[in-house]
N, C-alpha and C positions, 0 to 999 in steps of 0.2 A: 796757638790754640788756647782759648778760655780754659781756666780749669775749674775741676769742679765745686760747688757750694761749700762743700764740706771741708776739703781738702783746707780752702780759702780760710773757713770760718776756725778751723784749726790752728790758724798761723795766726790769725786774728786774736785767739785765746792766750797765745805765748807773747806777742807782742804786747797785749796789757799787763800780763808778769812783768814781763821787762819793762812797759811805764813805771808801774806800782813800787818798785824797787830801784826806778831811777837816782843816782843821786851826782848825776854829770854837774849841773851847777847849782848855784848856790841857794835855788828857792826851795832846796827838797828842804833846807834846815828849817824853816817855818810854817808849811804848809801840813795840814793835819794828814791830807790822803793826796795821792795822786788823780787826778779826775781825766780819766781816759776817754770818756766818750761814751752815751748810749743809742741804742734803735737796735733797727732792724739790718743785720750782720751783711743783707743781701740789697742793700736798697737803691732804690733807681735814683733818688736825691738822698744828697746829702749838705748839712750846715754846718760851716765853721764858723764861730766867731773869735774872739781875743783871748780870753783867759777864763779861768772861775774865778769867783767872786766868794765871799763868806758863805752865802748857801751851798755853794757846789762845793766847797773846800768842805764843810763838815758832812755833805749828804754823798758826795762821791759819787756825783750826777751834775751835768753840764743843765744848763738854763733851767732853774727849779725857784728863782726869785721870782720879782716883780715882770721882769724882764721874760721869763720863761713864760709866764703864764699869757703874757701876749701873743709869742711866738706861738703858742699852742692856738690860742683864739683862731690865728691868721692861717695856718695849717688846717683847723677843720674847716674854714670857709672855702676851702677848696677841696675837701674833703680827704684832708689827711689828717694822720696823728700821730704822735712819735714811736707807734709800731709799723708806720712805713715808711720810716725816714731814718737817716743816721745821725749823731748830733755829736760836737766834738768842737773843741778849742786851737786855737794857734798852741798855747802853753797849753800846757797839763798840770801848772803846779800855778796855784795862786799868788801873786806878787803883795808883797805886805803894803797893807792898807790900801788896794785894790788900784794902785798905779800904773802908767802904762806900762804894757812889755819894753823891756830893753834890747836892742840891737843882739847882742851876744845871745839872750836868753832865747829870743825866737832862733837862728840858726842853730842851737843846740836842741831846740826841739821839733826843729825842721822835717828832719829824716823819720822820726812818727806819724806825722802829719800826711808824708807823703805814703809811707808803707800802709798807712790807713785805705789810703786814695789807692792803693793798689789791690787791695785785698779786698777789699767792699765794691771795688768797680760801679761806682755812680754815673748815671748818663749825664746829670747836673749838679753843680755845686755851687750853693746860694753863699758868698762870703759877706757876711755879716759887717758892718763895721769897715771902715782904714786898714788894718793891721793885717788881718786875712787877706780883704780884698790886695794889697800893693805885696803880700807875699805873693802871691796863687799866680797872681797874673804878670808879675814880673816887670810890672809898670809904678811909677813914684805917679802916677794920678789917683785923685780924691777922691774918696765914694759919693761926693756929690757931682764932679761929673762924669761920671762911669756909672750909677745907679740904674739899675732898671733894660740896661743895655748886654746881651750874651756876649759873651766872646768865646771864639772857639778854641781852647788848647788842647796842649797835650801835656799830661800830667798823671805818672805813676804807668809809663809808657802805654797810652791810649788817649785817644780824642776823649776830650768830653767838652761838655758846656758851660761856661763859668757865668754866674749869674749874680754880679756884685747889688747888695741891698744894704739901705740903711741897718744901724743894729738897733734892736727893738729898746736897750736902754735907752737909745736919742730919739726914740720914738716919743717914749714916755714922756721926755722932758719939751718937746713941742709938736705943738698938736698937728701944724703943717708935716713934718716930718712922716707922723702915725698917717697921714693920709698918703702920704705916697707911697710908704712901704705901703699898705697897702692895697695900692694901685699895680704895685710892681709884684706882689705875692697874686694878682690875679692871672699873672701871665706862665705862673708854672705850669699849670697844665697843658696850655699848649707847646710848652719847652721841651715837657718830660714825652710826649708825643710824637717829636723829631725823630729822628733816625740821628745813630750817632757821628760825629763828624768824626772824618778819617785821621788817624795819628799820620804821623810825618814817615811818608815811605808805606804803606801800607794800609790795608780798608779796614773797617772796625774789627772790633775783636769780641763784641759781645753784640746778643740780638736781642731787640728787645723785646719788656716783657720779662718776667722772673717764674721761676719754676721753683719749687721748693725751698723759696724764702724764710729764712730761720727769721723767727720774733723776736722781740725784746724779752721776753721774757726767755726766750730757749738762747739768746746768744749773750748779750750784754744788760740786762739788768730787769726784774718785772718790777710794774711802775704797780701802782694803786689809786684808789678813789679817782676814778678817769684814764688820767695820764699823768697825775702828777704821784711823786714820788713819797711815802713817809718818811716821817724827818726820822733820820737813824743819829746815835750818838758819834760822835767822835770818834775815829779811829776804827770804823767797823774793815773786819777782814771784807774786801769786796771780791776775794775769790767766791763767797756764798750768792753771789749776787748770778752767778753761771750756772745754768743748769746743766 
């Protein structure tokens, strides 16, 4: 049985305690905040990408650089915004001097990733980038050729849709890239429009469609001037971020 919004978005609220005060390995020594992820608590897509980076390490919000403001571009042209989406990392903790994740560090941050994927129940999940994408899907293939292609798993015990895409920094850096994510952000809507694939042993678990969809702002953080976030100082308590 699905349960309900609230129930979800409850567990949702204890589970970022428990990020924000992580200190399993060793990036909590240099990272200014933990960056748990923001949206919409209830949302039908959801985007992983790799880690924070210096903006999201001091603002304590996932994709708010250069890199974000794409991702936002590519969202409205399809007519979303990050009050309908949910947005979140492999890590939660920035690795110094914004290097890959490491082997170790991503399975110790695995089981948030996944309890996310539970609690938010996504019908699609866009993995952004290598790192995401060859977690999510349990495959050592490359986001160039996997891009743009669904696959169907099951992940946080339910079907969903996994929907590997370039990540909008290797966007930025060639311009062939930015056209194909783009090309491949035009097929969410018809993604999120599926019916959900059946988990293993039994038929979906949730209908689609959302019924009292908690915001960004009533779950995980309100954004300002659009959607992008003001730059807060270092160190802010992000429990104020909760309404």
């Amino acid at each position: 049985m699905p349960r309900p919004s609230a129930e979800r978005r409850e567990d949702l609220v204890a589970l970022y305690r428990e990020v924000r005060g992580c200190t399993l390995c060793p990036l909590h020594e240099s990272r200014t905040q933990a960056v748990f992820g923001n949206g919409n608590a209830d949302a039908d897509l959801m985007l992983v990408g790799e880690a924070p980076g210096a903006h999201e390490d001091a603002q304590g919000v996932p994709f708010v650089g250069r890199a974000g403001q794409l991702l936002d571009e590519l969202l409205a042209e399809q007519g979303l915004s990050r009050l309908d989406v949910f947005v979140t990392n492999v890590l939660k903790s920035r690795p110094p001097g914004n290097r890959d994740p490491q082997p170790d560090e991503i399975q110790t941050c695995r089981p948030y990733l996944e309890r996310q994927v539970e609690l938010i129940e996504p019908r699609v999940i866009c993995t952004l980038g290598n790192f995401a994408t060859k977690l999510l899907s349990g495959s050592p293939r490359g986001i160039t050729q996997v891009h743009g292609t669904a696959q169907e798993r099951e992940l946080g015990g339910r079907g969903v849709r996994l929907y590997p895409l370039f990540h909008p920094a290797a966007a930025l850096r060639t311009p062939r890239v930015k056209e194909q994510l783009r090309e491949d952000f035009a097929r969410l809507p018809e993604l999120l429009a599926m019916g959900l694939p059946a988990p293993a042993g039994g038929p979906p678990t949730r209908p689609s469609g959302r019924e009292g969809a908690e915001s960004v702002a009533e779950s995980l953080g309100r954004t300002t001037d659009g959607d992008r976030p003001e730059p807060e100082p270092p160190g802010r308590d992000q429990l104020g971020l909760f309404g």
